[in-house]
FILO-979037 format. One record per residue (C-alpha): z, x, y; residue number from 1. Coordinates in Angstrom, 2 decimals. Example, Ala and Ser with C-alpha at 12.3 -4.5 7.8 and 13.67 -1.06 7.14 Angstrom:
<nodes>
+---------+---------+---------+-----+
!       w !       u !       v ! seq !
+---------+---------+---------+-----+
!    7.80 !   12.30 !   -4.50 !   1 !
!    7.14 !   13.67 !   -1.06 !   2 !
+---------+---------+---------+-----+
</nodes>
This chain:
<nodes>
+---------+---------+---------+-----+
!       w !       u !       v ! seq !
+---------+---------+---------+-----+
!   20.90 !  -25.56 !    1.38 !   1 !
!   20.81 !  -28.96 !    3.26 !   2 !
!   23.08 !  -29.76 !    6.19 !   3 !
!   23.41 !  -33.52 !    7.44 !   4 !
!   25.02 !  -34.75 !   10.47 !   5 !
!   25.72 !  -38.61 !   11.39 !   6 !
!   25.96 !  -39.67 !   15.06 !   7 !
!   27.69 !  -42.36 !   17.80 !   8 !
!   24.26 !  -42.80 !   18.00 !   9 !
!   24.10 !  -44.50 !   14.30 !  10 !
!   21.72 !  -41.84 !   13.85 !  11 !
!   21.76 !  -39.74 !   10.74 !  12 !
!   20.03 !  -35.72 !   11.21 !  13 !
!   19.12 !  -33.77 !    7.81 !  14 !
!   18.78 !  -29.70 !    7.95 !  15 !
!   17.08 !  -27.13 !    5.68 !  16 !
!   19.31 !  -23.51 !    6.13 !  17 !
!   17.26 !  -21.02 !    4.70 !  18 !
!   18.93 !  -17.21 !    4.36 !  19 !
!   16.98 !  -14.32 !    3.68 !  20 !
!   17.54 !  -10.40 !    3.82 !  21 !
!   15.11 !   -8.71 !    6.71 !  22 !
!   16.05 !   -5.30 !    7.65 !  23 !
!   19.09 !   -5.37 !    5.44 !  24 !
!   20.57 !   -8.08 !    7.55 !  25 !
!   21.12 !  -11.38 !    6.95 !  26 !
!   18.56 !  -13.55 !    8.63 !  27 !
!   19.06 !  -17.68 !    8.81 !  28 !
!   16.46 !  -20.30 !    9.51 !  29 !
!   17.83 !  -24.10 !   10.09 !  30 !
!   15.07 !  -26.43 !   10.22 !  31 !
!   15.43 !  -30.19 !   11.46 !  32 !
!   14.01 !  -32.40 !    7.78 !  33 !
!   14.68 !  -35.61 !    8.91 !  34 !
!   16.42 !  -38.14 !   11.03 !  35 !
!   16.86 !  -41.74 !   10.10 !  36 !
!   18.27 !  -44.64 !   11.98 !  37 !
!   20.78 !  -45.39 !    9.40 !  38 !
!   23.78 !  -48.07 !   10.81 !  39 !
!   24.23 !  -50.96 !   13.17 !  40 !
!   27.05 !  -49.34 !   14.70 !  41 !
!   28.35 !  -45.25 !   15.38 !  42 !
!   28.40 !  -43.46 !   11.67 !  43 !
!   32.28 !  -43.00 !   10.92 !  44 !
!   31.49 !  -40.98 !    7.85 !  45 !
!   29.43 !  -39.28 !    5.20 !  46 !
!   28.98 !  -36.77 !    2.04 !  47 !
!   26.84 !  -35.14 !    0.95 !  48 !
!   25.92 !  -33.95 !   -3.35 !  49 !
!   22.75 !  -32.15 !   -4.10 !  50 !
!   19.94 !  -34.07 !   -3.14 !  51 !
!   21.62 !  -36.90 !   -2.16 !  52 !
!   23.63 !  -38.39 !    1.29 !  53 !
!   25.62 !  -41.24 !    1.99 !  54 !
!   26.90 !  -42.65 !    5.39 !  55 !
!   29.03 !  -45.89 !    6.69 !  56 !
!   29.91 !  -47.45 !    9.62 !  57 !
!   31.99 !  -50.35 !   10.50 !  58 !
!   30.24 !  -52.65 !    8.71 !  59 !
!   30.65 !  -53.31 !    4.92 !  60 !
!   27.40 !  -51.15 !    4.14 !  61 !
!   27.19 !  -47.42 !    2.78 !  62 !
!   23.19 !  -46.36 !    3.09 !  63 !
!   22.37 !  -43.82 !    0.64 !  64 !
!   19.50 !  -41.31 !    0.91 !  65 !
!   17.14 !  -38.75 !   -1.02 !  66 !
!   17.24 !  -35.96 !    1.24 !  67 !
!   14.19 !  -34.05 !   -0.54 !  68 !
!   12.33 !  -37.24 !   -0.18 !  69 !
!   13.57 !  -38.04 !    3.72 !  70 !
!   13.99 !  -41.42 !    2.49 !  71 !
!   16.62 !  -44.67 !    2.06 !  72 !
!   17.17 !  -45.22 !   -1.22 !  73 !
!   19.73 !  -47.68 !   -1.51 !  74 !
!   21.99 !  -49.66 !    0.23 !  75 !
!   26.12 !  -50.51 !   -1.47 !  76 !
!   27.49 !  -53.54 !   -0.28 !  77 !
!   31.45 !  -53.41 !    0.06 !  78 !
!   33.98 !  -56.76 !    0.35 !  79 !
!   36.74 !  -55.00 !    1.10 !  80 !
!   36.13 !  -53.62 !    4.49 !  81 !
!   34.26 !  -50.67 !    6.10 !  82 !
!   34.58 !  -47.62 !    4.48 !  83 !
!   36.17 !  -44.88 !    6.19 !  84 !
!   35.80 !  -42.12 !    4.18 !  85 !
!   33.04 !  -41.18 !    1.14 !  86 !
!   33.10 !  -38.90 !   -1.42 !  87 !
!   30.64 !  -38.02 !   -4.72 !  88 !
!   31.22 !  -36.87 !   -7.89 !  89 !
!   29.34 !  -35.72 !  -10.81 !  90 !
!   26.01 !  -35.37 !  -11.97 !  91 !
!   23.47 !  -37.99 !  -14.14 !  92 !
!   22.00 !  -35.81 !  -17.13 !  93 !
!   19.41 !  -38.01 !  -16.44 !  94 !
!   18.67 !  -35.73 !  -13.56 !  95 !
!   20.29 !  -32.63 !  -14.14 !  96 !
!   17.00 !  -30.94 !  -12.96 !  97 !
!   18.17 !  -32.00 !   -9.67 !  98 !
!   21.53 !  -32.48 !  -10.01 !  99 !
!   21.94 !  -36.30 !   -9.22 ! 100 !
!   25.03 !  -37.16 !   -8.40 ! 101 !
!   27.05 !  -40.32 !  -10.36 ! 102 !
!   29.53 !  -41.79 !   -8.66 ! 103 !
!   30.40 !  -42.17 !   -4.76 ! 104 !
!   34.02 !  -42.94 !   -3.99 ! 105 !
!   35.12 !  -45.01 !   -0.62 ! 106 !
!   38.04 !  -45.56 !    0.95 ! 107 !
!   38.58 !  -48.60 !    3.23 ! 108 !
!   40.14 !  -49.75 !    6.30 ! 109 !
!   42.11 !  -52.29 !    4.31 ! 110 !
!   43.54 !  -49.96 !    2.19 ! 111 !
!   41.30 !  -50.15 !   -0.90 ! 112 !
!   39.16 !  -47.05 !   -2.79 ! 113 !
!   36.09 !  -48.49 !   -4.47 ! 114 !
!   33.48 !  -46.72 !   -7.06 ! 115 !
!   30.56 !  -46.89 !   -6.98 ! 116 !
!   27.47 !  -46.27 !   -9.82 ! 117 !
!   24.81 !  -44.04 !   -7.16 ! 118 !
!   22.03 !  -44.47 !   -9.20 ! 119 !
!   22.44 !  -48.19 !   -9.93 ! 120 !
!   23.31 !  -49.34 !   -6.38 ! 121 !
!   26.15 !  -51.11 !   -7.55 ! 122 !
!   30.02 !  -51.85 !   -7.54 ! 123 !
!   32.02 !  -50.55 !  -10.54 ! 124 !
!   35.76 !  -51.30 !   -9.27 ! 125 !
!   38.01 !  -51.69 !   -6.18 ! 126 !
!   41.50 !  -49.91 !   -6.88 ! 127 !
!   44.29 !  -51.30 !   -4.19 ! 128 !
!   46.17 !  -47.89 !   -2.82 ! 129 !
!   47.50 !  -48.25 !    0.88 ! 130 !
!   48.68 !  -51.13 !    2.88 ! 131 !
!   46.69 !  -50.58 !    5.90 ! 132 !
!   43.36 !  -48.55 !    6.18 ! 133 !
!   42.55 !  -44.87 !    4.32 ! 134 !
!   42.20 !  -41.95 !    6.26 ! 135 !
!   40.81 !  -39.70 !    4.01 ! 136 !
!   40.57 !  -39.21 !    0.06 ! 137 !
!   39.63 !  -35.70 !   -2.06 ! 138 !
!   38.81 !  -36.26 !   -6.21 ! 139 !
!   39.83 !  -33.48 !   -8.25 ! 140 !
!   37.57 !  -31.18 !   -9.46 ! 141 !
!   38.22 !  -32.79 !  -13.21 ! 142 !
!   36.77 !  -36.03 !  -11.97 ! 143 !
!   39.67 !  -37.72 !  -13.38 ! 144 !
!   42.14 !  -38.77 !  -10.31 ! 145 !
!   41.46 !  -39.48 !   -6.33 ! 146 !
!   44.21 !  -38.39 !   -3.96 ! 147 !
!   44.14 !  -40.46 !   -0.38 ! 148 !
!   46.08 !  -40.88 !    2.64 ! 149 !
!   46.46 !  -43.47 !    4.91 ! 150 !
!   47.86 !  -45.45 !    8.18 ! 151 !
!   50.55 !  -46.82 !    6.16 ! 152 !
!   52.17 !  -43.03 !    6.02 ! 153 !
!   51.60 !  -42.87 !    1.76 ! 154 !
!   49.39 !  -40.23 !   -0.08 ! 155 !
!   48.32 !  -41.90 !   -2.94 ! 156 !
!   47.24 !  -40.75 !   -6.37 ! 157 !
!   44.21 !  -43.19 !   -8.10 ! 158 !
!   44.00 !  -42.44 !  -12.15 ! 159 !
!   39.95 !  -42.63 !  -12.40 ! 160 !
!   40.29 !  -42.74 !  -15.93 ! 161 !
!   42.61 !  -46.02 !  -15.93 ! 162 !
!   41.21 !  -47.39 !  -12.99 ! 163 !
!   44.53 !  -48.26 !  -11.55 ! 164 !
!   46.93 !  -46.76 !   -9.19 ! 165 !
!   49.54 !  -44.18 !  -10.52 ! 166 !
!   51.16 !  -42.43 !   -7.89 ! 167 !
!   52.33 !  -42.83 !   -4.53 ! 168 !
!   55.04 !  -41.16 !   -1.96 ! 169 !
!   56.17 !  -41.79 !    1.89 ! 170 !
!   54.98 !  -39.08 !    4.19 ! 171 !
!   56.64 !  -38.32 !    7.56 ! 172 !
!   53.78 !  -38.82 !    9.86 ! 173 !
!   50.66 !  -40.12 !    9.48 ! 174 !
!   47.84 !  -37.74 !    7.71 ! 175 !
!   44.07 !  -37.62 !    8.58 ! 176 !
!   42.45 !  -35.31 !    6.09 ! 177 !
!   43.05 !  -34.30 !    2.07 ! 178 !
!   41.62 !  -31.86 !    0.00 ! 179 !
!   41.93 !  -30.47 !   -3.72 ! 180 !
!   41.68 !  -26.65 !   -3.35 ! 181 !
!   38.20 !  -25.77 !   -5.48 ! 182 !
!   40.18 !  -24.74 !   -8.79 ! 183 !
!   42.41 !  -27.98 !   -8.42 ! 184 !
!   45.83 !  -26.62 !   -9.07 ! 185 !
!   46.48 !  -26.97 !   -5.39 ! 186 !
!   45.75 !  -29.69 !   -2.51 ! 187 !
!   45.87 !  -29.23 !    1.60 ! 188 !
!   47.17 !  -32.17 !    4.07 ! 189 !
!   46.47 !  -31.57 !    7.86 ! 190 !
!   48.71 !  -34.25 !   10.14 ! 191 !
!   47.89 !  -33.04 !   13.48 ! 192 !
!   47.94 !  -29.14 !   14.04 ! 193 !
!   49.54 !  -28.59 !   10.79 ! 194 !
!   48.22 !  -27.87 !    7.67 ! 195 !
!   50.22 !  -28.01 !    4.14 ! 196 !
!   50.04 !  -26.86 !    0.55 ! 197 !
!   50.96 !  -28.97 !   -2.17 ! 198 !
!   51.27 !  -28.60 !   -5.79 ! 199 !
!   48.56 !  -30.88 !   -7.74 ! 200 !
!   51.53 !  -31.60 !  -10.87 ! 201 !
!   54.24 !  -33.01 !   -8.65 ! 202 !
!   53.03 !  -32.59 !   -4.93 ! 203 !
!   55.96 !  -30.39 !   -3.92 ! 204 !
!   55.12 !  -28.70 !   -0.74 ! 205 !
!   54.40 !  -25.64 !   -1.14 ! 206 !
!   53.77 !  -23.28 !    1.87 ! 207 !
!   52.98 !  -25.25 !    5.70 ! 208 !
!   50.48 !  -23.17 !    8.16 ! 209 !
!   50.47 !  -24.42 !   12.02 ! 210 !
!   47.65 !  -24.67 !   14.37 ! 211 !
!   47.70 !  -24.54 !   17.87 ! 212 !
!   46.17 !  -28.15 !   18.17 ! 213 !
!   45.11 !  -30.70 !   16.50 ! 214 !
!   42.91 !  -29.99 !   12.94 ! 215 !
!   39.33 !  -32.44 !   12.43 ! 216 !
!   37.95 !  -30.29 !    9.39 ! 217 !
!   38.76 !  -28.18 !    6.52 ! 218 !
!   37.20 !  -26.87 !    4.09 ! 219 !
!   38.28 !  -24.71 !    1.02 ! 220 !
!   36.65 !  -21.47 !    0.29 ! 221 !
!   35.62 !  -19.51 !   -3.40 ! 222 !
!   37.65 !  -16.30 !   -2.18 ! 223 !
!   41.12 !  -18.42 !   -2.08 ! 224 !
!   40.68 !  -18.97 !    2.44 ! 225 !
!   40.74 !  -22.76 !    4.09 ! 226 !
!   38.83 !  -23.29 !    6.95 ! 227 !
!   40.09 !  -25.00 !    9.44 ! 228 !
!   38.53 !  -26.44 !   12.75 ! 229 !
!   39.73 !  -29.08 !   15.53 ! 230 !
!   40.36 !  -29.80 !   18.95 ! 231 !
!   40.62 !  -25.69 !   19.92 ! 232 !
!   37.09 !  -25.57 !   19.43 ! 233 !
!   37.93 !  -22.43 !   16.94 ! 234 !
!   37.63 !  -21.47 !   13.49 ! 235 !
!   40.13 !  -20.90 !   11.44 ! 236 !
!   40.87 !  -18.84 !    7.88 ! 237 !
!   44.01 !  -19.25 !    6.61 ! 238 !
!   45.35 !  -17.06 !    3.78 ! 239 !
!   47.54 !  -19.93 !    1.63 ! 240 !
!   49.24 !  -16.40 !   -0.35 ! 241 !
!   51.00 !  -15.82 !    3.64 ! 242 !
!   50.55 !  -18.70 !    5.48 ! 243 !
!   49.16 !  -16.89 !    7.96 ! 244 !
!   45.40 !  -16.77 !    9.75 ! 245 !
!   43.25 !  -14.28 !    7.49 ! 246 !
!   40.89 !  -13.86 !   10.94 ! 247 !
!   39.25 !  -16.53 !   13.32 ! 248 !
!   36.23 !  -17.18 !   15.74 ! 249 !
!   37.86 !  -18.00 !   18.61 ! 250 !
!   35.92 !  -20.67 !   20.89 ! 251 !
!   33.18 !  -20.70 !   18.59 ! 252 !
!   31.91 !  -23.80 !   19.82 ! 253 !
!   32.44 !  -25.19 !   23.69 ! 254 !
!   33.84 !  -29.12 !   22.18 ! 255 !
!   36.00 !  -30.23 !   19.87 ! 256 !
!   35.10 !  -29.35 !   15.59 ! 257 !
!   33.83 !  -32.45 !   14.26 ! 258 !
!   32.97 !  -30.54 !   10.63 ! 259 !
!   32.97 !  -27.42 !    8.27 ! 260 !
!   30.29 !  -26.56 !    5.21 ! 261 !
!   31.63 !  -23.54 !    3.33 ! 262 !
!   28.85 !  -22.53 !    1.04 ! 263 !
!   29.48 !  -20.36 !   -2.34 ! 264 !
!   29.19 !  -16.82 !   -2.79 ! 265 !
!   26.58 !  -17.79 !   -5.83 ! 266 !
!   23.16 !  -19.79 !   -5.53 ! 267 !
!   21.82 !  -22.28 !   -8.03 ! 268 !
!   20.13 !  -19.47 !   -9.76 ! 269 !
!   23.05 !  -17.69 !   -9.94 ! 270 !
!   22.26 !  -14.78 !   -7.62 ! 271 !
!   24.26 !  -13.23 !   -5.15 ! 272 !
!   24.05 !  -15.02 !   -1.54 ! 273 !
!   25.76 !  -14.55 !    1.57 ! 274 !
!   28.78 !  -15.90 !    2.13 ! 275 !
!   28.06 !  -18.82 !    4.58 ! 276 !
!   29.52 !  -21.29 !    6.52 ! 277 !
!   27.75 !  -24.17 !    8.98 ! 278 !
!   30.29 !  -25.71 !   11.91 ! 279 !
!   29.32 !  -29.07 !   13.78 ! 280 !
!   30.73 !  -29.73 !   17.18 ! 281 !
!   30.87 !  -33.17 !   18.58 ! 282 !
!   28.36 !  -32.27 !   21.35 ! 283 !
!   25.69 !  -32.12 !   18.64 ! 284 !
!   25.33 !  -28.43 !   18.05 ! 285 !
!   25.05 !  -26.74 !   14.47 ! 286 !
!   25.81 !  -23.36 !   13.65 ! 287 !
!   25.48 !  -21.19 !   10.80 ! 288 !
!   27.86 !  -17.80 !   10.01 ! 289 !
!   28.17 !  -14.85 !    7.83 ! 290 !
!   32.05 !  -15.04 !    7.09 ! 291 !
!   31.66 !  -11.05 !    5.99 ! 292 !
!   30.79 !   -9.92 !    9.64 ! 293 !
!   33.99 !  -11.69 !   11.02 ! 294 !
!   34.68 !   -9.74 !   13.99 ! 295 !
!   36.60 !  -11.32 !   17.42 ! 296 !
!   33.68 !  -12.46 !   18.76 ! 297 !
!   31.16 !  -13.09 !   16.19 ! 298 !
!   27.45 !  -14.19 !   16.58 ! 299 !
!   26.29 !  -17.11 !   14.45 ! 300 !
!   23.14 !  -16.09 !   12.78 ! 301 !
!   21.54 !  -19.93 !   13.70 ! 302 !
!   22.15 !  -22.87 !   15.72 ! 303 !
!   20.72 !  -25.80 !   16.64 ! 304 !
!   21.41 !  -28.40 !   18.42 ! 305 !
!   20.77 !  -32.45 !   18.05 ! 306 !
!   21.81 !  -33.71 !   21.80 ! 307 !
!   23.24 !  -36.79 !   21.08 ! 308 !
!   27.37 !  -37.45 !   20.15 ! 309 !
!   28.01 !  -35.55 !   16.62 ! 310 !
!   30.76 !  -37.48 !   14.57 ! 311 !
!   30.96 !  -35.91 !   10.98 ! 312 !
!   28.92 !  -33.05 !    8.99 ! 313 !
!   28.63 !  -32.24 !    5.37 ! 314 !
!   26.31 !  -29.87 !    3.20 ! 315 !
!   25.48 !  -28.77 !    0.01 ! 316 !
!   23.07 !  -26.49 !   -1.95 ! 317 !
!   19.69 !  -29.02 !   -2.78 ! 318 !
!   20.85 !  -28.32 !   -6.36 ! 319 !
!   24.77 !  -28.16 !   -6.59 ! 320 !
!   26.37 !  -26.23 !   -9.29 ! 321 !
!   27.01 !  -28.79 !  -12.11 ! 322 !
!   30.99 !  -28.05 !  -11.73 ! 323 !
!   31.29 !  -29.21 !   -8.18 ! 324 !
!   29.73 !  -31.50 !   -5.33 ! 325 !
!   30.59 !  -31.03 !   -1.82 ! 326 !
!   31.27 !  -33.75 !   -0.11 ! 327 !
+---------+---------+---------+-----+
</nodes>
């Protein structure tokens, strides 16, 4: 499994979690790969797809890297403005040994979602959704649309297929983070401390789950939970069936949640594994859970820590199953 962390310090950090059984207990190893000065300026965001990373900044570059290889493979130029937000999706049967991911999709901070070809390096199309910058955007598991948010208080819904805009609707208040539940029919908007469900035909709401402050992360589990963490330096599964918090690890970290990794209950060989999840706080520390020994005050199995400014996190297994990519 890799982790990968970008930094104010334009820094990006790559991770190797190993699990093993020892005793029969779960035992975790998270080994520092790489680190790369990636950006000119603080990394604003990144994803992550089997062997592959992206990050940007607030220029109009997104650096690309092979983390197996610790290297910089690429660089995509944008004209549209910095990209706020990054996302992959599928895999080149070119490289389905490794599980190479296709396409990255960007959202701007003029309002624009671009695609990009990851193994060519270059621009495909720019798709104009939002009148003012995106927040956040989440692809459906289908490949075939791109949901996004932005400042201008619209969720928007991108037809992949067409390349064109198909969908948009006036929210209340402004949103900061989307995301397509893992079998699709459902997608989660956090605005602030609360979190709602929406229906992926129409977008009717659908159940709404408050936090106590504000949410930075989520992340949608196998076994039906979202993780949540933010400002209450906690973290949070909520049961969408009741609305209600399934159990927590209160104060797991001591600063704010700057990201959640919420790895399957299957490896790439298709044998059971631990159900795991990695947290990032913005004070640079990294730590690794078994979500089946929830208790009030569980112990992480790993951490580590990077001691520099940590401003997003993502993950994924070196080779992803074919039918997702985390991002």
């Amino acid at each position: 499994m890799n982790l990968v962390a970008g930094t104010y310090d334009q820094v990006v950090w790559g991770f190797k979690l190993k699990i093993h059984h020892e005793n029969e207990t779960e035992q975790a190893l998270l080994s520092p790969t790489f680190s790369h000065h990636a950006q000119l300026s603080p990394i604003k965001a990144l994803s992550v797809s089997g062997p592959i990373a992206a990050s940007s900044c607030s220029d109009e570059t997104v650096r690309v890297f092979d983390i197996n290889q610790r290297a910089e493979i690429g660089t995509l130029i944008r004209d549209n403005g910095a990209a706020s937000c990054l996302a992959f999706y599928g895999f080149s049967p070119k490289n389905s040994s490794i599980n190479f991911p296709v396409h990255l999709i960007t959202g701007s901070e003029q309002g624009s979602i671009s695609i990009f070809d990851v193994e060519a390096l270059v621009h495909l199309k720019s798709i104009r959704a939002h009148k003012k910058g995106v927040n956040d955007l989440t692809i459906h598991p289908t490949g075939r649309v791109v949901l996004s948010i932005g400042r201008d208080l619209q969720l928007c819904m991108m037809n992949l297929i067409k390349g064109r805009r198909s969908f948009g609707c006036k929210l209340q208040r402004e949103a900061s983070l989307i995301r397509y539940g893992l079998d699709g029919k459902t997608f989660f908007v956090a605005t602030e401390g609360v979190i709602s469900g929406h229906d992926s035909e129409d977008a009717r709401l659908l159940f709404s789950m408050e936090n106590s402050k504000r949410v930075n992360c989520i992340a949608p589990a196998e076994n039906g939970l979202l993780f949540t963490g933010g400002e209450d330096c906690s973290v949070r599964a909520w049961d969408p069936m009741t609305g209600k918090v399934a159990f927590s690890f209160e104060n797991a970290h001591s600063t704010r949640l700057k990201g959640l990794v919420v790895f399957g209950e299957r490896d790439d060989q298709g044998d059971d594994a631990p159900y795991i999840m990695a947290s990032a706080s913005s004070d640079g520390v990294i730590k690794v859970w078994d979500l089946r020994m929830a208790t009030e005050r569980p112990t992480p199995l790993e951490e580590a820590s990077i001691k520099c400014r940590l401003t997003c996190f993502g993950g994924s297994y070196i080779r992803a199953s074919r039918k997702s990519s985390k991002s």
